[in-house]
Every structure is written in C-alpha cells, then in structure tokens.
Backbone bond lengths (Angstrom), bond angles and torsions (degrees), N, CA, C in turn:
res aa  C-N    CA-C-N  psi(-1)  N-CA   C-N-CA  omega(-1)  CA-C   N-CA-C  phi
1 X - - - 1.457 - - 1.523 109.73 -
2 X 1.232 112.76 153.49 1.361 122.34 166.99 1.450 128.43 -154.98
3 X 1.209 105.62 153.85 1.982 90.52 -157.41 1.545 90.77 -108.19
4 X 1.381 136.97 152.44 1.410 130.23 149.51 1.591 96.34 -147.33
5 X 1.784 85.50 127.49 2.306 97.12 174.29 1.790 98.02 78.14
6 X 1.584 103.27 30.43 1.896 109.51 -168.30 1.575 112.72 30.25
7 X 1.662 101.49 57.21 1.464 102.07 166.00 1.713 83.13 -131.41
8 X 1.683 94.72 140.42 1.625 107.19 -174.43 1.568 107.68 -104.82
9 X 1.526 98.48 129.08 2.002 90.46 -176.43 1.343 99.04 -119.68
10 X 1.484 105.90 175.57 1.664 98.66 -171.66 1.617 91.56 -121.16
11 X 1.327 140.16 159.63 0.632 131.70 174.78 1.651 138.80 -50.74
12 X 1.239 111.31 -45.14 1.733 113.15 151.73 1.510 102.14 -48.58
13 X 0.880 153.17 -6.64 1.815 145.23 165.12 1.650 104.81 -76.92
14 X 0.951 118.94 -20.62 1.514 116.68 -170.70 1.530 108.11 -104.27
15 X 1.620 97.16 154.34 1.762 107.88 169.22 1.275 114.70 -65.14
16 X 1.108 114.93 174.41 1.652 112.97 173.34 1.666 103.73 -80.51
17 X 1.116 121.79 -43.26 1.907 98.56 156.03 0.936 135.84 -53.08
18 X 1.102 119.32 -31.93 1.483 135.78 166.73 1.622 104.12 -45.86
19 X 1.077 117.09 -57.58 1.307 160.07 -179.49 2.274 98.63 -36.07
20 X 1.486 68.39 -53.25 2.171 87.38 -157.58 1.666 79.41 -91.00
21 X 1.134 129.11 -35.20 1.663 118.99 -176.35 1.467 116.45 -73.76
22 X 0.707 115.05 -25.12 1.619 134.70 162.55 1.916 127.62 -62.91
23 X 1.259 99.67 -58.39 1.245 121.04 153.71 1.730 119.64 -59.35
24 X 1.185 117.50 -41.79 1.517 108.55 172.22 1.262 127.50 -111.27
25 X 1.736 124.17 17.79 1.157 141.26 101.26 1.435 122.07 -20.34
26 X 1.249 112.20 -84.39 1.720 118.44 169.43 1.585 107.88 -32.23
27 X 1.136 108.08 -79.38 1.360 108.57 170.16 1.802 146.01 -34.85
28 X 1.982 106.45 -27.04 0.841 103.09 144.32 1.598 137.44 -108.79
29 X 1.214 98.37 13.83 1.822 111.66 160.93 1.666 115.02 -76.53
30 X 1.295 116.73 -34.40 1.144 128.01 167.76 1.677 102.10 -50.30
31 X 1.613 117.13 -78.83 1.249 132.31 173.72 1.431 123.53 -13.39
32 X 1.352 102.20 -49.37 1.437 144.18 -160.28 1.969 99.38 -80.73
33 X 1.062 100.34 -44.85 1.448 106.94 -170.75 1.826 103.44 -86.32
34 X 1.274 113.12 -24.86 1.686 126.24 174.90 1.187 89.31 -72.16
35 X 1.564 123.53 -46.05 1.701 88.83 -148.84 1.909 109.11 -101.65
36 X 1.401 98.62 8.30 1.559 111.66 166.61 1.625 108.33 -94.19
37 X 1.254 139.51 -8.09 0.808 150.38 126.60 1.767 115.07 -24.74
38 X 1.109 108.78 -116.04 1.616 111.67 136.48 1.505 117.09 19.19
39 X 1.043 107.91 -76.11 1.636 96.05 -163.04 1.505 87.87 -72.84
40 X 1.477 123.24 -58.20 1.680 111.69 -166.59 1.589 93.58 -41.72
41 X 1.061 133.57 -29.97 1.847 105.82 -163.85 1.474 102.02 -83.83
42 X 1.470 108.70 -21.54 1.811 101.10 -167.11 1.535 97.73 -84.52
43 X 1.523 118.37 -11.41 1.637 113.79 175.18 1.757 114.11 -76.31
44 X 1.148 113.58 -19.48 1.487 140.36 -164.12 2.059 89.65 -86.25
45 X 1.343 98.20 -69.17 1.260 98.27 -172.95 1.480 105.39 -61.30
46 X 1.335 144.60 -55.19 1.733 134.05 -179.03 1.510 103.55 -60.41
47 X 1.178 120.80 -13.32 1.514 116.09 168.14 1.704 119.68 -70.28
48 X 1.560 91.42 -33.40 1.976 96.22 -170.73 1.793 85.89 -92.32
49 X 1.157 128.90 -19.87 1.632 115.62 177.86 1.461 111.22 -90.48
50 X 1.592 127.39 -21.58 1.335 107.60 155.01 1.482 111.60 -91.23
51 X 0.929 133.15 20.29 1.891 127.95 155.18 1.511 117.32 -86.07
52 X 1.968 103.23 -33.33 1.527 97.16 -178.94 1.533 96.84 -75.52
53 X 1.317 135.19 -41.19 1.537 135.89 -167.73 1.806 96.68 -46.52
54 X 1.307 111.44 -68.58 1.348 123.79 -156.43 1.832 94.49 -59.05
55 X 1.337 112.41 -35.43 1.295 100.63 -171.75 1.897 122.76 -71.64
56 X 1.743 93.88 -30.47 1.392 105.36 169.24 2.004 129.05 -82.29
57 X 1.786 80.24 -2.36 1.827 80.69 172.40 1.858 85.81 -95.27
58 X 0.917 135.68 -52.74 1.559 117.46 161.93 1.531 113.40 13.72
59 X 1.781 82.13 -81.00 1.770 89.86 -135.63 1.927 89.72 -65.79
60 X 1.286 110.17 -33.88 1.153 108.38 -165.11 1.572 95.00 -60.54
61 X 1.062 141.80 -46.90 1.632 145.58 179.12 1.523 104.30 -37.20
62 X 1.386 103.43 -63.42 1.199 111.47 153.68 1.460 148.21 -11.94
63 X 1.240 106.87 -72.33 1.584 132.27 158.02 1.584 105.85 -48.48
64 X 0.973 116.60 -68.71 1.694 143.59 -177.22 1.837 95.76 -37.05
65 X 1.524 99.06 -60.28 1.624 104.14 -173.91 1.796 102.86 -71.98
66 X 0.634 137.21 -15.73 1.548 144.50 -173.70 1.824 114.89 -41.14
C-alpha cells in the first residue's frame, strides 16, 4: 500500500511505473538512511580526532610549561 494526498492505494491500483516509482523510492530511502548513518559516524570520528589533537597540544603545553 501506499498513500499519496492521504489517499491509500494498494498495489493492483497502480501502473507498472507506478509500480518501478515506488520501488525506487524505497530504494532511495533506504540509501538515504545509509548515508545518514554515515555521516553520524564520520561526525563521531572528527570528534575523537579533534580530542586526540587538543589532547596532544596539551601535553606539548605541558612540556613547554615545565
């Protein structure tokens, strides 16, 4: 089933494009959901590479203050 303008069709209601538009819809919501996936991890990862940066201008501060 699928609703469009909250009218619900069943699949025998649709063309066969209808049909393939539907299907590659699905397909790029899927896509869509991988590649937001994705970015949350690459935000995760520049998060642990600006913590190691900040932690190694530290130590060097560190050293410096010694």
């Amino acid at each position: 089933m699928i609703t469009i303008d909250e009218v619900t069709y069943t699949e025998d209601e649709l063309s066969d494009i209808s049909k393939l538009h539907v299907t590659r819809i699905n397909e790029l919501r899927g896509q869509a959901t991988q590649l937001q996936m994705q970015i949350e991890e690459m935000n995760v990862l520049i998060s642990a590479y600006a913590n190691a940066i900040r932690e190694s201008v530290q130590e060097v501060e560190e050293l410096v203050n010694e």
